[in-house]
N, C-alpha and C positions, 0 to 999 in steps of 0.2 A: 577549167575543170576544178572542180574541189579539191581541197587540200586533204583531205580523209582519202576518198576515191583515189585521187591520183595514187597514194599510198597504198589502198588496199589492192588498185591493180597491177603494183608491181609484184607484190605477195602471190605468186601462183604456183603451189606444191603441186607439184605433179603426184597421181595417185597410181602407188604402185598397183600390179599384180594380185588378184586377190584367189588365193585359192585356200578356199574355206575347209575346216574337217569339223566342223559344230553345228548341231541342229539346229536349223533356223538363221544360222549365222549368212549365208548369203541372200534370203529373201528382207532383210533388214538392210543390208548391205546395199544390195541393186536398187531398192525403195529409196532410200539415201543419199545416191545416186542421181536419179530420176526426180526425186523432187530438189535437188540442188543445181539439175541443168534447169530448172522452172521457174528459179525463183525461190521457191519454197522453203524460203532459210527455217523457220521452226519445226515444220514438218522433218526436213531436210537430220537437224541435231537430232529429234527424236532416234529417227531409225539409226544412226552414225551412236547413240547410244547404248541405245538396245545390242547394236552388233557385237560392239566393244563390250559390252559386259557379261556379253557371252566368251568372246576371246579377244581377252582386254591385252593380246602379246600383239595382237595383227596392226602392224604399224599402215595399213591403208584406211581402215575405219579410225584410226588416231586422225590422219591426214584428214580424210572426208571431213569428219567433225571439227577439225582446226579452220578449216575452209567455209563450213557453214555460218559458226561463229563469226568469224573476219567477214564474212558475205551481210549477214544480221547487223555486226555492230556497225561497217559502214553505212549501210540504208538509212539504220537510226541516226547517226551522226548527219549523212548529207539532208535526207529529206526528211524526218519527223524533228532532226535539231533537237534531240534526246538526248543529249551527252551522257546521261546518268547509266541508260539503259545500254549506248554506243559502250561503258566503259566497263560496263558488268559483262556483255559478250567481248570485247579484249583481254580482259582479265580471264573469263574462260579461255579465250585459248591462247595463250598464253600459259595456264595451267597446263592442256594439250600438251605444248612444245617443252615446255621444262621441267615441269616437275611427272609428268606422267612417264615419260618412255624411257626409255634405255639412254647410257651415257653417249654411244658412240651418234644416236638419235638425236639428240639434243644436240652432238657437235655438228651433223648435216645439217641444223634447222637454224645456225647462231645468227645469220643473213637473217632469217623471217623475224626471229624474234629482236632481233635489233627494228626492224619495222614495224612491227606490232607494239613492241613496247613506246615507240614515239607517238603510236596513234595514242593509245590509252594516255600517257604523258597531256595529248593536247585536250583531248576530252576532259582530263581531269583540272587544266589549267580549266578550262572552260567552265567548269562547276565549281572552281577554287577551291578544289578537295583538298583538306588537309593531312599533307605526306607523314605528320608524326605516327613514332612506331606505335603508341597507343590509340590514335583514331585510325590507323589500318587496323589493328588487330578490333578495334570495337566495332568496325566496318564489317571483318569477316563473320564475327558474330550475329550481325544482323542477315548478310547473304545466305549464310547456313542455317538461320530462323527460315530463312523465306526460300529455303529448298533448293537455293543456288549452288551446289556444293563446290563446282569448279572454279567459282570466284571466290569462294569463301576462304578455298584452299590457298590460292593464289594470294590472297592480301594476306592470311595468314602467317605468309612464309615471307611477305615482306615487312612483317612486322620482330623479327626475329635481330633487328638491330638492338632492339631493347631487352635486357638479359633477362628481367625478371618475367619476359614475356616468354622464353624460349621452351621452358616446359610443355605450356601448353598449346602455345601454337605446332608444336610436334605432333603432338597428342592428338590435335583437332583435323592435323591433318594426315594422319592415321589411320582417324577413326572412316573421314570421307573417304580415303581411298580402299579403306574394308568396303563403304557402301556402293563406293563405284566397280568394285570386284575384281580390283587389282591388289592382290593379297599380298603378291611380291613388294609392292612397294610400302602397303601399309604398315610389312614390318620394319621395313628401311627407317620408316618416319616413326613409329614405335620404340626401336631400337636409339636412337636420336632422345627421342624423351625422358626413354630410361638412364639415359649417362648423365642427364641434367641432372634427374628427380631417380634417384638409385632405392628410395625409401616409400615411395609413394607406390604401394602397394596395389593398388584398384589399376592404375596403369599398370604395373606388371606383370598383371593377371590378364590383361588385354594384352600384352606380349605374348605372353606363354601361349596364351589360347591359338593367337594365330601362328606361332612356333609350330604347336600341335598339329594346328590343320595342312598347315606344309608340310609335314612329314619331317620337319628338321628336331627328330626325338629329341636327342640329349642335351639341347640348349631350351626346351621345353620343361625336360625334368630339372635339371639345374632353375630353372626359371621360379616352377613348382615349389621345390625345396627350399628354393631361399623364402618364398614365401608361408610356406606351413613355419617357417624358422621363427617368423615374425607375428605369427596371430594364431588363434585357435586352431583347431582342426577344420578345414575345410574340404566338406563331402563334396562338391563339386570337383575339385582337385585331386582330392582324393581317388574317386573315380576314375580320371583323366592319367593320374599317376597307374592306375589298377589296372588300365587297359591297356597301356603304352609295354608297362612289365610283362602282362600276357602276349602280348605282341613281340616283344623281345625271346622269352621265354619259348616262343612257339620256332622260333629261327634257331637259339640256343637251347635245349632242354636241359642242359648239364651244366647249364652257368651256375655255379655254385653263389656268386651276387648277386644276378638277377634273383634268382629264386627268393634270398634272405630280403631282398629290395621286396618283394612282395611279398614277403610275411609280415616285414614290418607297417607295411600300406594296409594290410589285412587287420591289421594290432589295432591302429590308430582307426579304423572302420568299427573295430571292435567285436570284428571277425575271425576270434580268441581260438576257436578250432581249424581253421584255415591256417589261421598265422603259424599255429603250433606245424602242423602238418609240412610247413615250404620251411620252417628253419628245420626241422628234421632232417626234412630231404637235402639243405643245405650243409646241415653240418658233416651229414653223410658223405656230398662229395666233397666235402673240406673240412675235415676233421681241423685244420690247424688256425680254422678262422674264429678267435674266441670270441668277436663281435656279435656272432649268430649267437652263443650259450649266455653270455649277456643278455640280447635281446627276449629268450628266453624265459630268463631270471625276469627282467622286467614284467614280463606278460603275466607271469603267476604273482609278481608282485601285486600288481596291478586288478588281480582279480580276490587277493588275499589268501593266498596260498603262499606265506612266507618261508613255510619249511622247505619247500620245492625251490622256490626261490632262492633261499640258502644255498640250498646244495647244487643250483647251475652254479652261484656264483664263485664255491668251495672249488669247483672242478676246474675253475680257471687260477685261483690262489693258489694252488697244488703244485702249480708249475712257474706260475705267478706272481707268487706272495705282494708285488709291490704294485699289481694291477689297479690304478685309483677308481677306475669306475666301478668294479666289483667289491673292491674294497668299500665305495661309497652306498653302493646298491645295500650291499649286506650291512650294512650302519643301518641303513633306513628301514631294512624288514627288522633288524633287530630289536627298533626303536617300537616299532610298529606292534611288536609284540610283546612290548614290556619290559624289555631287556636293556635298559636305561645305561647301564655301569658298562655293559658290551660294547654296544652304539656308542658312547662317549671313546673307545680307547678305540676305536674303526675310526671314529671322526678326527682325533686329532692324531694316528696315523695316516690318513688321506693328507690333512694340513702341513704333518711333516714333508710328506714325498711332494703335495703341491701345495706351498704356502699360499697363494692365491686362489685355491678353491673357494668362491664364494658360496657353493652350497653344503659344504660342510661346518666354512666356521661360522654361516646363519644356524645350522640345525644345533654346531654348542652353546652359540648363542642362546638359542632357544632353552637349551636345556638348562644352561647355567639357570634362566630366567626364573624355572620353574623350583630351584635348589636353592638361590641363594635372598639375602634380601637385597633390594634395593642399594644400599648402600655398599654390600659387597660386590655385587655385581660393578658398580659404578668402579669400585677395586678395581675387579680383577680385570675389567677393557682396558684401563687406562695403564696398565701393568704390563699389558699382554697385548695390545690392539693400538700401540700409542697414536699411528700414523691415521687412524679413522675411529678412535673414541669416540670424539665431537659426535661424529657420525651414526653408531653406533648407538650411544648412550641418548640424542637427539629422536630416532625412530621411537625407543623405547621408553622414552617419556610422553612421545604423542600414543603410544599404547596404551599407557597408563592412564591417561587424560581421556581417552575415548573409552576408558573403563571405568572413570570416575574417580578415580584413586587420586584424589586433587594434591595431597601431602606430598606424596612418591612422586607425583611429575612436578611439582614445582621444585622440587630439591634436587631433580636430576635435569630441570630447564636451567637453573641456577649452574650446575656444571657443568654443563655445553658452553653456556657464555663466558665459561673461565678458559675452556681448551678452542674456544672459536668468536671472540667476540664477533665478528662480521655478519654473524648468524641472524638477522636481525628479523624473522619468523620466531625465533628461540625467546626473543625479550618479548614480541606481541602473546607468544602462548603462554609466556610466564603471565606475564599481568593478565590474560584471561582466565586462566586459572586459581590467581588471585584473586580477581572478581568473583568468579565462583565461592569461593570459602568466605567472601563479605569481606575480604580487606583491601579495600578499595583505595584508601592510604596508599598499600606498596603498591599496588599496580597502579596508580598514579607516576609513585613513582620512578617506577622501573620504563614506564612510557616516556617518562621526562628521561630518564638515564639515554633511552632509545632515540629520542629526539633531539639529542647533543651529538649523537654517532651518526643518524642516518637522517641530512637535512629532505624534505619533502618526498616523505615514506607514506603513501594512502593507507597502508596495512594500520601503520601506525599510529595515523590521526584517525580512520575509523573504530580502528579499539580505545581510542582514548574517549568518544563520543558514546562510543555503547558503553563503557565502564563510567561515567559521568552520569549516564543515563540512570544504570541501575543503580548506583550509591545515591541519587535522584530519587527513585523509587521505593527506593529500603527505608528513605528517613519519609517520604509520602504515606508508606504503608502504616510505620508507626506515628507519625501524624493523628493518619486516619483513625488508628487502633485507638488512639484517648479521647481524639473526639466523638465516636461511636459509645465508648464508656463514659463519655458525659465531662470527662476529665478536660476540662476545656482549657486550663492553662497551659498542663503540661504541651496539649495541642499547638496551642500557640505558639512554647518556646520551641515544640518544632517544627513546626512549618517557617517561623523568620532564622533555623539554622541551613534551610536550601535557599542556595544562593546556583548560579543569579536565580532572584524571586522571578516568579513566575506569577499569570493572572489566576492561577489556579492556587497558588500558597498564598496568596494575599488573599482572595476569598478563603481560602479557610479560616483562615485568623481572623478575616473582618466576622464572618457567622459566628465564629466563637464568640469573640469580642460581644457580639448582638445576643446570645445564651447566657453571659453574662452582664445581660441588660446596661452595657456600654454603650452605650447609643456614638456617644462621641469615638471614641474608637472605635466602634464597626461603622461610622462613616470614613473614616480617614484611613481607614484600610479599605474600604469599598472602591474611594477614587482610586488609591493605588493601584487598586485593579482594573480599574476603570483604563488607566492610564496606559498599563500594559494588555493593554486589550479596547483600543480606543473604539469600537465599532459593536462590540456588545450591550445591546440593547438592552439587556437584563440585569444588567450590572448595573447599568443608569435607573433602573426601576427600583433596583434594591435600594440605593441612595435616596431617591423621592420620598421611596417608604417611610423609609428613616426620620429623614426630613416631617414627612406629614405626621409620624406619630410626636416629634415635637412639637407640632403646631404652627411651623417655620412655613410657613404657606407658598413665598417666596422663592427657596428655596425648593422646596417637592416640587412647585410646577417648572422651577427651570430645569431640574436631571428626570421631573417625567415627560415633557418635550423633547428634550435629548435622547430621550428613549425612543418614544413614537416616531421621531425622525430617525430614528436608526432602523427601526423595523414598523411601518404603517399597520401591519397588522398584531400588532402586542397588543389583546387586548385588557390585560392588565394597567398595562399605561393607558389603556385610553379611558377603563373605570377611575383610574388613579387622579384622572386628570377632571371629569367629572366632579368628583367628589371634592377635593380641593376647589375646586370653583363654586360649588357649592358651601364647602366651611368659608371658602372668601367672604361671600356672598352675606352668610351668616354673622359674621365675624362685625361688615360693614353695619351689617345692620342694628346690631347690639350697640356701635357707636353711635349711630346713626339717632338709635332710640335713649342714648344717654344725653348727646347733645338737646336733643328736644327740651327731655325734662329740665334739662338744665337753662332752658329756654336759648341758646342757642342756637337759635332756628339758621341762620343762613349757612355756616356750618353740617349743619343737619343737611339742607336741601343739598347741598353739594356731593353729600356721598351718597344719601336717597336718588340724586341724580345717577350717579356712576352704576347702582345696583342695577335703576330702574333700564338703563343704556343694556346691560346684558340681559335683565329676565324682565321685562314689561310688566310680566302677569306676578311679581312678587305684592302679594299680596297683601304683607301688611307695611313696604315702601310705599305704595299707593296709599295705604291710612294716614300713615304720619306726613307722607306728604298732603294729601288733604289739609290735614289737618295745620302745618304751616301754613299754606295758603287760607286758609280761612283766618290765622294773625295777620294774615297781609291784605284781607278782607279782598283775596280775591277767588267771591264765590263761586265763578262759574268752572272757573280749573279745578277747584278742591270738589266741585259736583263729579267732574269727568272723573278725577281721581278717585273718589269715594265709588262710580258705577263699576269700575273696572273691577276694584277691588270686591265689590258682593257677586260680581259674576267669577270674581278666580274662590271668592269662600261666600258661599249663598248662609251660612251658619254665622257671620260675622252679624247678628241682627244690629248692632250697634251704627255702624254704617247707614244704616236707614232713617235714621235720627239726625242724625248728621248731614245729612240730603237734604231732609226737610227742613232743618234748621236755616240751611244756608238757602232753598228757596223761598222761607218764610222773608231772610234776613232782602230778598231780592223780590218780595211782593208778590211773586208768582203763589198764590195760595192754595190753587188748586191742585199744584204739585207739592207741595208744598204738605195738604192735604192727605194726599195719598203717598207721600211715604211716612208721614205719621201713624197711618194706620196697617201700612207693612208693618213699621216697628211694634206697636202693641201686639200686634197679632203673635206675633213671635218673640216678641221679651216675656218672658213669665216673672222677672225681679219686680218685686214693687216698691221701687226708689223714685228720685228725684226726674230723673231723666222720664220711666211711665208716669210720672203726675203730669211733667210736663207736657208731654205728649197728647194725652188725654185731654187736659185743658187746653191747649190749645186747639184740638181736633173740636171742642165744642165753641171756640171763641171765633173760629174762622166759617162754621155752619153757615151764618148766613151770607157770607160773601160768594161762596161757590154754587149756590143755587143757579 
C-alpha cells in the first residue's frame, strides 16, 4: 500500500449529527455527502463549502470538507504523483482542523492533524519546497491569487516565524476568513494584526467594520475613534459612528453621553443644526457636563459665530476660570476676530495652567511672528522656549525660505546651527539659500562646514552639486552676455574662470578667440574641446575649417575625416573634404606647372601622376603631361594625353595643334592632317602656331590624296 493512502486511511473523522436551522444549508450538506461516498472529492468540497458559509459554526460540514480534501489530496499524491496539488489540498485542510474551528475542536482533531501535517511534510519533501518563513508567506500569496483561500491561509500562518512577516500574514488571513464567512474568526486574526501594526489604519478600519457587524459596539466605537484621531474626517465612519449612537440612543433615550456622542458625530458631518439640537438636549439632562457647552462653543466657532462662541465658553469660566480648553477655545475666537492683545494674555494663561500646551504656545508663536522682527523673535524663543528653540526658530526659517525672505532665513538657519549643530537639514537650507542670493562662496562653504560633521550625507553632496551647478551657470550666463555684445575678450576671461572647463566653455572661448580672427587660438581651444567631448563631430569640423582657411590642407583633411567618421552623415564634413581635395589638387598642380617651366619635367611627371591617380579627367595634368612626354619624344602617350584632355575641355583649341604635331612628328599625315585643320578652325589668333598650321595643312596636300 502507499505511503500517502496508508496515511490517509487511518485519518477517518467521524461526521457528527447534522441538524441544520439555515436555508439551503442541508441540501448542500447531503450533496457533500453523497458525492464524497462517490468518489467525487471536488464536487464533494464544493457543496461541504457552500454548507459551511452558510453556517460556518456546524462542526460536521468542517468535518465533511476536511475529509474531502484529505480524500482529493491523497488520489493526487498516490495516482496522478501531483505532489504540488496532493499539498495544496493538505494545506487546506489542515486550515479546516486548526485554524478554522473552535479551541476545544482543534484539541479533539490534534491525532488527525499530526497525520495530515506528515502527509503535507512528505509531499512537500517531494517538491523540495522551501520551508523559509518568506517562500511560505510568498507561497500563500500566490494560493490566494489563484482563489485557494484555505492554503493560502494555512502557509500564511506558517510563515509567522518571521516577525516582520507577522502584520500581514494576520491581516491576510482575516481577510480570507471574512470571505470564507467566518466572521468570528476573522476578527480573532484582525485583532492579532492590530497588536503588531497599532498605527496602520486601513487594517483598523477592517477591525472596526467587522467589530460593527458583530454587534461588539463599543470596541467598534473605541476602534472608530481612534481612527478619526488620526486622519481627516471620515464619512464612512462617521456614518457607522451615527448609526451605532442612534442605536444606543434608542435603548437609552436619557443617556445624557450618548446624546453629546451624537451631536458631536453630527458636528464633524457638519450636521450644525442637528448637533446643536442633541447637545441641548444633552446639556438639559446634564447640566454639569461642561464638555457638551464646550462642544457647543466649538460648533459656533467653527461656523464663525465667535460671539456665541464666547459666551458657551464664558459659562463654563464662570465657575471655571482655570478650564484650558475654553480658556483655549476663547483665545482662538478672540484671535479670530481681531482681538490680538486678548488672545495673547488667554494664550499664555493656558501655557501657565499647561506649560505643554502645544496649541497654544504655536498660536503665540504665531503671533509674536507677526509683531516682532526676525531677530527679536529669535530673542525671545531662545529666552523663553530654551529646551525647543533649535526647533522652533528651524520651522520658522523654513517659512521664511518658502516666502522668499532669503536674508531672514539664512540668519535664523545660522542660529539653529549654533543651538543644534546636528541639524544637518539646517546647513543644506542655509547653503541653499545662499545659493539663492548668488553667494555661492558661502554656501560652498557652509557644505564643506557640513561635510566635516556629517561623513557621507546625500542631502549634502546633492546640494553641493546643484549650487556648483548654478555658480556654473551664473558665470555661463555672463559669459554668454559679452559674447552676445560682441565683447569677446571679456568672454573669454570668463568662460576659462569655470572650472572644471567644460566642452562647452572651451568652445566659447575657441569661437571668440575665431571673432577675433585668432585663428591660432580658436584652434587650440577647439581641440580642447575636442578633447572633452572626444566623439563630436562638429567640433572636428570646426578645426578642419580653421585648418582650410590656413591653407594647412593636411591638417583640414585629417580633423575633417575625424569628423565624417564620427558622424557619416555631417554633410559639412563631407563638402569640407571635397573642396580640400580639390585645393590639393590645385595646389599640385601649380607645382606641378612651375616644375615644367622650370624644365623639370621628371619632377613634374611625378605629381602630374599623383593628380592624374585621383581625377583622370583633370584636364590641364593631361596637357602638361602631354606635353612632357612629347620632351621624351614619346608621341603616342602625349596623343592619348592630349585626346583626353580636349574631351574633358573641347575649348582648349590648342591641344589640337599638338596632336597634329606629334602625328606629323610620327608620319601619320592624314591624322596628322585633320587636327590641323580642327585647330585653324577654331584658333582665331593669327600667330606662329596658325601660320604653322596652315603651312603645313598645304605641305602635306598631296601626300593624303
Amino acid at each position: 500500500m502507499n505511503k500517502f493512502l496508508k496515511i490517509a486511511c487511518v485519518l477517518t473523522l467521524g461526521l457528527a449529527s447534522v441538524t441544520p436551522c439555515f436555508a439551503g444549508f442541508k441540501e448542500h450538506f447531503d450533496l457533500g455527502q453523497q458525492y464524497l461516498s462517490n468518489y467525487q472529492y471536488s464536487g464533494a468540497i464544493t457543496e461541504f463549502k457552500s454548507a459551511l458559509k452558510i453556517n460556518y459554526l456546524d462542526n460536521s460540514a468542517r468535518i465533511g470538507l476536511v475529509n474531502s480534501y484529505l480524500a482529493r489530496g491523497t488520489y493526487y499524491a498516490n495516482n496522478d504523483k501531483d505532489y504540488k496539488k496532493a499539498a495544496d489540498d493538505y494545506r487546506a485542510a489542515l486550515f479546516y482542523l486548526v485554524y478554522y474551528p473552535t479551541a476545544n475542536q482543534v484539541k479533539n482533531s490534534s491525532q488527525a492533524i499530526v497525520q495530515v501535517t506528515s502527509n503535507l511534510n512528505q509531499c512537500l519533501n517531494e517538491i523540495n519546497f522551501d520551508t523559509s518563513a518568506q517562500n511560505r508567506f510568498n507561497t500563500a500569496k500566490q494560493l490566494r491569487a489563484e482563489g485557494n483561500f484555505a492554503a493560502a491561509a494555512y502557509e500564511f500562518n506558517q510563515a509567522l516565524s518571521d516577525t516582520s512577516l507577522l502584520k500581514e500574514s494576520f491581516q491576510q488571513t482575516g481577510d480570507i476568513m471574512k470571505l470564507l464567512g467566518n466572521d468570528n474568526k476573522a476578527v480573532e486574526f484582525y485583532r492579532k494584526a492590530v497588536s503588531v501594526a497599532p498605527n496602520d489604519i486601513q487594517l483598523r478600519l477592517s477591525y472596526a467594520n467587522m467589530l460593527d457587524k458583530l454587534g461588539q459596539e463599543e470596541a467598534a466605537v473605541e476602534e472608530y475613534n481612534f481612527i478619526l484621531s488620526k486622519t481627516t474626517d471620515n464619512k464612512d465612519i462617521l456614518y457607522s459612528l451615527e448609526r451605532i449612537y442612534k442605536r444606543k440612543l434608542e435603548d437609552s433615550p436619557n443617556d445624557a453621553s450618548i446624546t453629546a456622542n451624537l451631536g458631536a458625530i453630527m458636528q464633524k458631518e457638519g450636521n450644525f443644526d442637528e448637533a446643536l439640537r442633541y447637545y441641548s438636549k444633552s446639556e438639559y439632562l446634564d447640566p454639569s457636563n461642561t464638555n457638551t457647552r464646550l462642544n457647543t462653543g466649538t460648533l459656533y466657532q467653527q461656523k464663525g459665530d465667535y460671539k456665541t462662541a464666547i459666551a458657551a465658553y464664558d459659562s463654563i469660566l464662570i465657575t471655571n476660570p482655570d478650564n484650558v480648553q475654553a480658556n483655549l477655545y476663547k483665545a482662538q475666537s478672540l484671535s479670530s476676530m481681531g482681538d490680538k492683545k486678548g488672545a495673547l494674555e488667554l494664550y499664555k494663561k493656558v501655557m501657565a495652567l499647561e506649560p505643554d500646551n502645544d496649541a497654544a504656545r504655536d498660536s503665540v508663536i504665531d503671533m509674536l511672528k507677526s509683531t516682532m522682527t526676525v531677530a527679536q523673535f529669535a530673542d525671545y524663543v531662545k529666552k523663553n522656549n530654551p529646551d525647543n528653540a533649535a526647533d522652533l526658530l528651524y520651522s520658522y526659517a523654513l517659512d521664511l525660505h518658502k516666502q522668499n525672505k532669503l536674508s531672514d532665513a539664512i540668519n535664523l538657519y545660522g542660529e539653529v546651527i549654533k543651538l543644534n549643530s546636528a541639524n544637518s537639514e539646517a546647513y543644506v537650507n542655509l547653503a541653499i539659500a545662499q545659493g539663492q542670493e548668488k553667494n555661492y562662496g558661502a554656501a560652498l562653504e557652509t557644505l564643506n562646514a557640513a561635510k566635516m560633521k556629517f561623513s557621507n550625507n546625500s542631502q549634502i553632496a546633492d546640494a553641493e552639486k546643484s549650487i556648483k551647478a548654478q555658480a556654473t551657470d551664473e558665470k555661463l550666463e555672463l559669459a554668454s552676455n559679452y559674447y552676445n555684445n560682441k565683447d569677446y575678450q571679456n568672454a573669454i576671461n570668463e568662460y576659462l574662470k569655470i572650472t572644471p572647463a567644460t566642452a562647452d566653455t572651451m568652445l566659447g572661448v575657441a569661437s571668440a578667440y575665431q571673432n577675433l580672427n585668432n585663428t591660432e587660438k580658436a584652434i587650440e581651444y577647439y581641440k580642447q574641446a575636442l578633447n572633452l567631448a572626444p566623439t563630436n563631430s562638429d567640433i572636428a569640423f570646426y578645426i578642419a575649417s580653421l585648418y582650410a582657411d590656413k591653407e594647412d590642407m593636411e591638417n583640414a583633411k585629417t580633423f575633417a575625416e575625424k569628423s565624417l567618421a564620427l558622424n557619416k552623415t555631417n554633410k559639412q564634413a563631407q563638402d569640407l573634404l571635397k573642396s580640400i581635395a580639390d585645393n590639393v589638387e590645385a595646389q599640385n598642380l601649380d607645382k606641378a606647372i612651375a616644375l615644367f617651366d622650370g624644365e623639370k619635367y621628371n619632377e613634374s611627371l611625378v605629381l602630374l601622376n599623383q593628380i592624374l591617380s585621383k581625377n583622370a579627367k583633370n584636364t590641364y595634368a593631361l596637357y602638361y603631361r602631354g606635353m612632357i612626354y612629347d620632351t621624351q619624344k614619346k608621341y603616342n602617350e602625349a596623343i592619348a594625353d592630349y585626346k583626353k584632355a580636349i574631351l574633358s575641355n573641347p575649348d582648349l583649341a590648342i591641344v589640337n595643334y599638338l596632336i597634329g604635331v606629334d602625328y606629323d612628328m610620327l608620319e601619320q599625315y592624314k591624322n596628322a592632317m585633320s587636327y590641323y585643320k580642327a585647330f585653324t578652325a577654331t584658333y582665331s589668333e593669327d600667330d606662329d602656331y596658325s601660320k604653322y598650321a596652315k603651312t603645313r595643312i598645304g605641305e602635306l596636300a598631296p601626300y593624303v590624296k
